[in-house]
N, C-alpha and C positions, 0 to 999 in steps of 0.2 A: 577700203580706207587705208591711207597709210598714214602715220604718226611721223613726224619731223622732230625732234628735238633741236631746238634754237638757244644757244650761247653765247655769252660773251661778256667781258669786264666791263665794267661799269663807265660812262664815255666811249665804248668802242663801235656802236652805232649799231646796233644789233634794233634799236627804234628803227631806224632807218631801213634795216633787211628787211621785218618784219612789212612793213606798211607796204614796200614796192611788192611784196610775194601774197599782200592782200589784193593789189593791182593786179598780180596774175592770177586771182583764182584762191590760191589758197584762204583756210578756215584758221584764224589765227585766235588761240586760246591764250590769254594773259596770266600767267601765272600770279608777278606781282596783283595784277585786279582779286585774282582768286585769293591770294592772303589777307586783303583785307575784308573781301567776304567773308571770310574763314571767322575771323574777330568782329561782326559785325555786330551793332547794338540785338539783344536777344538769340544770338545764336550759340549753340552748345560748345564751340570754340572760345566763345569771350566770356562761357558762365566759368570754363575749365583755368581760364588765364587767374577771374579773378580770387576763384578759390585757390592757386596755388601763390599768387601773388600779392590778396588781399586787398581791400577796396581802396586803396591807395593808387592804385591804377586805372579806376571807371572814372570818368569825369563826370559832373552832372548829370548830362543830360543820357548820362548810361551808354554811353561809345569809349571804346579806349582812350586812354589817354596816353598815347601815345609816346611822349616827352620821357613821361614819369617811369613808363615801361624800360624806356630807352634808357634811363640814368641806370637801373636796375640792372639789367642784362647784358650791355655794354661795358660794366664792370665786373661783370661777376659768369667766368667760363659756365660755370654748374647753372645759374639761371640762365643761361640762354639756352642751355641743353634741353633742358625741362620745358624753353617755351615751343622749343622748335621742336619738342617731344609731340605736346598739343597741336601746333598749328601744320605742321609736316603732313600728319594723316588724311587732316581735314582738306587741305587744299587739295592733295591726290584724289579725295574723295568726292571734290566739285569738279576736280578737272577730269575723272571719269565721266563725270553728266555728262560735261560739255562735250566729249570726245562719243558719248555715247546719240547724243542729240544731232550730232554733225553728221554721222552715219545712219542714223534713221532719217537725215534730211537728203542722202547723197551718200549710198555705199562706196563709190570712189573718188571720196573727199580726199584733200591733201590738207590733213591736219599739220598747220605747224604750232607745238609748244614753246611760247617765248619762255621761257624760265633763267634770268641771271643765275641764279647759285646752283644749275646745274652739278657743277664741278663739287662744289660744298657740298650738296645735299645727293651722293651718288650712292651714298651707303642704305641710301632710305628709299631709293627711289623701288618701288615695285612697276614699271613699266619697264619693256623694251620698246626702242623705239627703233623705225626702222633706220633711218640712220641721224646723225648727233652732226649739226653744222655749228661750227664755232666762228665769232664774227671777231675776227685779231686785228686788232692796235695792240702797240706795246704799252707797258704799265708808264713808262715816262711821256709818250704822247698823250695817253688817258689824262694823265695829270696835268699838264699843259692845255687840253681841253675842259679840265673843269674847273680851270684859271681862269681863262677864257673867254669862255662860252656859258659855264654859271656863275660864273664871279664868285668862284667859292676860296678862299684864304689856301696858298699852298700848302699850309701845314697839315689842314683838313682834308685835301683833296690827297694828299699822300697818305693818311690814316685810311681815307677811303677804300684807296687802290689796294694799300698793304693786307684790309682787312680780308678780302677777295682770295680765292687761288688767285695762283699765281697763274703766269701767261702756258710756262710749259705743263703744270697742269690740265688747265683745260684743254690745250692744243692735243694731249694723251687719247682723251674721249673722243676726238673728231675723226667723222670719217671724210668731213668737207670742211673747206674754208675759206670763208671770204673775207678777202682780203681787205680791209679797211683804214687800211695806212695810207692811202692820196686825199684825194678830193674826193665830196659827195659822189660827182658824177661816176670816179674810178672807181666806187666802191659801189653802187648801184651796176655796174658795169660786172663787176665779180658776182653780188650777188645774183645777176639777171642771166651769170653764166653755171653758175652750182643750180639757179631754181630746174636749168636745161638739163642738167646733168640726172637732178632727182627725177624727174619729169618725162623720161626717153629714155 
């Protein structure tokens, strides 16, 4: 089995890698999906969140609430530290399953790990992977895509970007890169040339 790490800024279409290298074969592990497993109603992640949090943050029906977290942690460097102290573990700890299940399905599976905050979260990471593909747009096209393409307010989608590494950081990690500054097609076109390169 080999392990892929998969990056890239938020807009820069690393959805889009990801799905076409499902097409070829690859086992694609969602890291965002895994986060929110991580916090999911009764699980040891969301009892951790709301004891350090307080039940200010369970909603009703005992799921995070999401919002309220976000008002919390988004302004306050020390709480996000602390959430991502909890939820870091946990996710590594589900995406072992899945990496573990993929290889008892297919000893030479081509795992690839979607993970956005690759780059952010590189001090925590316990994997190696065999190698780290970064999916690059620049921070000002991203932005211009999530004007866009999500109708999101430029002010927002610039907090977005800003909040992320930045582009040369992640570009640091990469041992591949697909180039995602044209059209879908161009970029499908890179990615379907990196999956050749991992691949042979």
């Amino acid at each position: 089995m080999r392990i892929i790490g998969l990056t890239g800024g938020i807009a820069a279409g690393k959805s889009t890698v990801s799905r076409r290298w499902a097409e070829h074969g690859a086992v694609v592990v969602d890291a965002d999906r895994l986060a929110r497993d991580a916090v999911a109603p009764e699980s040891p992640g969301l009892a951790q969140v709301a004891e350090r949090f307080g039940p200010g943050v369970i909603a009703a029906d005992g799921s995070l609430d999401r919002p309220a977290l976000g008002a919390v942690v988004f302004a306050d460097p020390v709480a996000r530290r602390d959430l991502e102290a909890i939820t870091h573990p946990e996710v590594w700890r589900l995406a072992q399953q899945a990496f573990d299940a993929a290889e008892a399905a297919d000893p030479d599976a081509v795992v690839v790990y979607d993970v956005p905050l690759l780059a952010e979260a590189r001090g925590s990471r316990p994997l190696r992977f065999d190698a780290v593909v970064v999916v690059d747009a620049p921070a000002a096209q991203r932005i211009e895509r999530l004007v866009a393409h999500r109708g999101m307010a430029r002010d927002e989608a610039e907090r977005r970007v800003a909040s992320q590494a930045s582009d040369a950081e992640r570009l640091a990690l990469a041992d591949h890169v697909v180039d995602a500054t044209g059209t879908l097609e161009a970029t499908i076109r890179s990615a379907d040339a990196v999956w050749e390169q991992l691949t042979h």
